[in-house]
Residue frames relative to the residue before (quaternion, step in Angstrom):
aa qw qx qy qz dx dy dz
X 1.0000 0.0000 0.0000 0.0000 0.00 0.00 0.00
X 0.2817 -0.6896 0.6630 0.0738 3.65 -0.63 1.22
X 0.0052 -0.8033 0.5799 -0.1358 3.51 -0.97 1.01
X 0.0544 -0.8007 0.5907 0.0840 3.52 -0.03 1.20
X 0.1927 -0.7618 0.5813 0.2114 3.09 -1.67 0.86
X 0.1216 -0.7832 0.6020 0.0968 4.10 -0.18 0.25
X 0.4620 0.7360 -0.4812 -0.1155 3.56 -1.45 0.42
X 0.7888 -0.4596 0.2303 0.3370 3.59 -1.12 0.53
X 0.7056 -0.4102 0.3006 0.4935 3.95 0.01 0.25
X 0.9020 0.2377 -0.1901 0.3062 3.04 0.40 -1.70
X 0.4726 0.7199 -0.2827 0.4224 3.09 2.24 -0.17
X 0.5050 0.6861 -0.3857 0.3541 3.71 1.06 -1.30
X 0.6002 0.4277 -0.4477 0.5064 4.11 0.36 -0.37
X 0.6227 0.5850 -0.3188 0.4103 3.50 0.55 -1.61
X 0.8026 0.5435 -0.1718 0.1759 3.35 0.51 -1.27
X 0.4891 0.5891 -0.1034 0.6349 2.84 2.26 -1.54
X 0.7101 0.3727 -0.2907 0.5219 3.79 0.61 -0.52
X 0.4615 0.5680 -0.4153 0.5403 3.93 1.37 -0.10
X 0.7346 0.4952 -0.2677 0.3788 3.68 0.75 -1.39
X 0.5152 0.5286 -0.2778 0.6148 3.62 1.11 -1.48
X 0.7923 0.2366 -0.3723 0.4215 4.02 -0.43 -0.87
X 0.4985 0.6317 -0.3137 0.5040 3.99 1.33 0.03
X 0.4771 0.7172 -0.5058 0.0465 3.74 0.62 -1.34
X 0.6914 0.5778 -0.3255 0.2866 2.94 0.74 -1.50
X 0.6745 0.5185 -0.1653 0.4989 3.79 1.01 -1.21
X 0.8789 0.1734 -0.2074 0.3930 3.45 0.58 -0.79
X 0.5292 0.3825 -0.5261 0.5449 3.87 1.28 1.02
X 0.1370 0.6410 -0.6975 0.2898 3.57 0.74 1.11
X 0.5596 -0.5556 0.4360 0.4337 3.62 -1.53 0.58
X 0.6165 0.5702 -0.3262 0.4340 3.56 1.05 -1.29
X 0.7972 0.4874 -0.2238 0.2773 3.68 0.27 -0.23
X 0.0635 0.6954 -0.7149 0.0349 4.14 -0.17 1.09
X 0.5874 -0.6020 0.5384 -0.0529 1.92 -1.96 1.08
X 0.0073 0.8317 -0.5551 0.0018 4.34 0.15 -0.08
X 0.1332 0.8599 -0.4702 0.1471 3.63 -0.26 0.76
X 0.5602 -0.6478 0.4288 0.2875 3.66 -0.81 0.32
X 0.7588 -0.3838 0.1540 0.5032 3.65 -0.52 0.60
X 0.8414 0.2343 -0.1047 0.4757 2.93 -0.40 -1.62
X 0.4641 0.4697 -0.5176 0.5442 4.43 0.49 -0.13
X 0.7638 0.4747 -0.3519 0.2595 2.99 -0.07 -1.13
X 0.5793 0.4597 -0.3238 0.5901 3.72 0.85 -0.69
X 0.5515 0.6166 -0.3684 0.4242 3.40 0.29 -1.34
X 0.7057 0.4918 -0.1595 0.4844 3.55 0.41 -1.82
X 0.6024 0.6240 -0.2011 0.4553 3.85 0.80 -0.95
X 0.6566 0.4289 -0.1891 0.5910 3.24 0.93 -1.26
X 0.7145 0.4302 -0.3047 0.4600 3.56 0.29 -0.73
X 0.5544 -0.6602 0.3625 0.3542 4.04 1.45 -0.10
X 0.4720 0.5899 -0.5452 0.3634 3.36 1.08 1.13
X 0.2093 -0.7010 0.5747 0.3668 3.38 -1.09 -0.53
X 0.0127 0.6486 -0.7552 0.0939 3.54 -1.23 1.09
X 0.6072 -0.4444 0.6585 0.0078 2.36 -2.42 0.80
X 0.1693 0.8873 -0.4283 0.0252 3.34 0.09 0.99
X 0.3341 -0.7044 0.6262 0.0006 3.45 -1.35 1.25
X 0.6832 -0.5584 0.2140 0.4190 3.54 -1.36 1.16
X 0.7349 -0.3476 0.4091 0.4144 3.38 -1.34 -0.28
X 0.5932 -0.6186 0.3651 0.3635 3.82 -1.03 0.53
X 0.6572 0.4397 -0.2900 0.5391 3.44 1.43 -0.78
X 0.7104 0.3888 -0.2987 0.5048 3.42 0.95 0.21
X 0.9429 -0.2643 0.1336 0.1523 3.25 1.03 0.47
X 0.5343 0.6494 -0.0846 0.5344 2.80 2.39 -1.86
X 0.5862 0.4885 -0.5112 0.3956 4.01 0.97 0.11
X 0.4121 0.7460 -0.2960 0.4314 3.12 1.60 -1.46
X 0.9017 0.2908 -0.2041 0.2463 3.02 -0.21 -1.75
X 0.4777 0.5552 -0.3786 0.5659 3.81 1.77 -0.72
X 0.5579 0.5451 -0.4202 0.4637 4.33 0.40 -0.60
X 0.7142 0.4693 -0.2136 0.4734 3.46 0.88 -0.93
X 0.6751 0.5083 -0.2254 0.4848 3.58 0.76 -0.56
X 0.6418 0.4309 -0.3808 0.5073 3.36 1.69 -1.06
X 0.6871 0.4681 -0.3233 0.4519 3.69 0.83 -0.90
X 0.5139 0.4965 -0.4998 0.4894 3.56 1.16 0.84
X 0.3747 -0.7076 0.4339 0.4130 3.72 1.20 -0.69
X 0.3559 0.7988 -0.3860 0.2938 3.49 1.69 0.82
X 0.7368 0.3753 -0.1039 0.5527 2.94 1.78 -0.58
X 0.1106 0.9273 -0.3110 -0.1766 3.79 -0.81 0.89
X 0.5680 0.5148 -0.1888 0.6137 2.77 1.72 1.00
X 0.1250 0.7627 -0.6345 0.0045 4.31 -0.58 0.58
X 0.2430 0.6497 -0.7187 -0.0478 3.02 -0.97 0.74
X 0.2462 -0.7958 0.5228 -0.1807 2.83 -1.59 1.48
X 0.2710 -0.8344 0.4800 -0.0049 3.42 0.68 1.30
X 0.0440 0.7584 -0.6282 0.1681 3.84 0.39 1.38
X 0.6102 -0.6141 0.4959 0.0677 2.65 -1.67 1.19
X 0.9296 -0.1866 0.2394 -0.2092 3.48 -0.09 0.33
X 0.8581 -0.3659 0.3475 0.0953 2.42 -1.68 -0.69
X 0.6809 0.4005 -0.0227 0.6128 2.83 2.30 -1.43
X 0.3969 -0.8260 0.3153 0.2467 3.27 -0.78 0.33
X 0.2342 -0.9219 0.2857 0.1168 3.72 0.60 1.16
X 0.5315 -0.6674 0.3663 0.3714 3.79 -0.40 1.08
X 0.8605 0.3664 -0.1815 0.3038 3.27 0.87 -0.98
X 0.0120 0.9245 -0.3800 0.0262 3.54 1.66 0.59
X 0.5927 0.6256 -0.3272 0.3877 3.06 1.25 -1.50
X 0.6472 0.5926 -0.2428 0.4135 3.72 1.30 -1.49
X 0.4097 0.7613 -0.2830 0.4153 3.37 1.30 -1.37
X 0.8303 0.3113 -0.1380 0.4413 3.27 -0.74 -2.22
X 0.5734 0.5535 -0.4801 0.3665 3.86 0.83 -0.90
X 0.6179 0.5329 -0.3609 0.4517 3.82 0.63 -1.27
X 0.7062 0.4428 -0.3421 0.4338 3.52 0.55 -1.05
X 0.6701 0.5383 -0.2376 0.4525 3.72 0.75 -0.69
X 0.6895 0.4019 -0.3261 0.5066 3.24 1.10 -0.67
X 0.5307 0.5480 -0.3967 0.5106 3.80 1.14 -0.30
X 0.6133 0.5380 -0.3937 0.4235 3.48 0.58 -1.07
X 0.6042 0.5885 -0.3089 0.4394 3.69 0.62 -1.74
X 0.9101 0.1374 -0.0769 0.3833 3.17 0.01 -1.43
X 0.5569 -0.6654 0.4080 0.2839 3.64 1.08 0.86
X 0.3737 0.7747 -0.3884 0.3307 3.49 0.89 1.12
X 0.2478 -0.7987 0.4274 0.3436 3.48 0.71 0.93
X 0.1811 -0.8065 0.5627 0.0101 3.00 -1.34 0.98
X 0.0729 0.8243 -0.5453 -0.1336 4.14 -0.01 0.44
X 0.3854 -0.7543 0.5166 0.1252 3.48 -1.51 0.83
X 0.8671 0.0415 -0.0129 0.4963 3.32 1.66 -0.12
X 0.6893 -0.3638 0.0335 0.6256 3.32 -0.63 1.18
X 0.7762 0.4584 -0.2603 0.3458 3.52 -0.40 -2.36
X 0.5644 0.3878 -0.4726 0.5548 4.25 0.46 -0.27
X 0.6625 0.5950 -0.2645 0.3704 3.13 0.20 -1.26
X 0.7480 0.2395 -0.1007 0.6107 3.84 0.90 -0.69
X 0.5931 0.4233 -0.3984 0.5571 3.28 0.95 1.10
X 0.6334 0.3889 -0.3359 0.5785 3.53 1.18 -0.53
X 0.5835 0.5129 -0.3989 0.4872 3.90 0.86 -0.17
X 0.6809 0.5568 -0.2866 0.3798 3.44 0.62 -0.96
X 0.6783 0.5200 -0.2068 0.4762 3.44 1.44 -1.10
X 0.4049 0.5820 -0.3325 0.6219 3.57 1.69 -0.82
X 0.5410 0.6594 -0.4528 0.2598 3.17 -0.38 -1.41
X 0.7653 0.4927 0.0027 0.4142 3.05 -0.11 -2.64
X 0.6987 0.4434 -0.1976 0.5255 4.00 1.14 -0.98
X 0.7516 0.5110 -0.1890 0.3718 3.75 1.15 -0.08
């Protein structure tokens, strides 16, 4: 199971502390990771391994949307911000559409996000 993880600036702490309170579920063997730039390191540092794609403002949401609408991907969770307002929205809603299209669960915040793991979980 390929699982991409994406988040906003002020999310990216939130997110890395989602992964660490996860470990156990997501350094299964069955499970990659796929992550925008800067998470991704972030995520690295913290002792995962991921597969990392460009930064979101450069593209790296774009490029995970593409991978889901290959069926490379079966999981996003994406810890959005909000609150702030993000240059690249336009890039944003595409990911969400392209999950929608291809019936790729998709969570936006922690509590989905620990419910779609929990159900994995049980399937691994």
């Amino acid at each position: 199971m390929v699982i991409a993880i994406i988040a906003h600036d002020n999310k990216k702490a939130d997110m890395v502390q989602f992964l660490i309170k996860n470990r156990i579920v997501l350094q299964k063997e069955k499970v990659k990771l796929i992550s925008t730039g800067i998470l991704g390191r972030n995520a690295e540092n913290s002792g995962f391994k991921v597969i990392k794609m460009l930064p979101c403002s450069m593209g790296g949401d774009a490029q995970i949307a593409s991978r889901v609408a290959e069926g490379k991907i079966q999981l996003v969770l994406f810890f959005k911000d909000p609150l702030a307002s993000h240059a690249h929205e336009v890039d944003i809603n595409m990911l969400i559409r392209v999950c929608d299209v291809h019936n790729v669960p998709l969570a936006s915040n922690e509590a989905s996000a620990q419910l779609l793991l929990n159900a994995i979980e049980q399937q691994l």
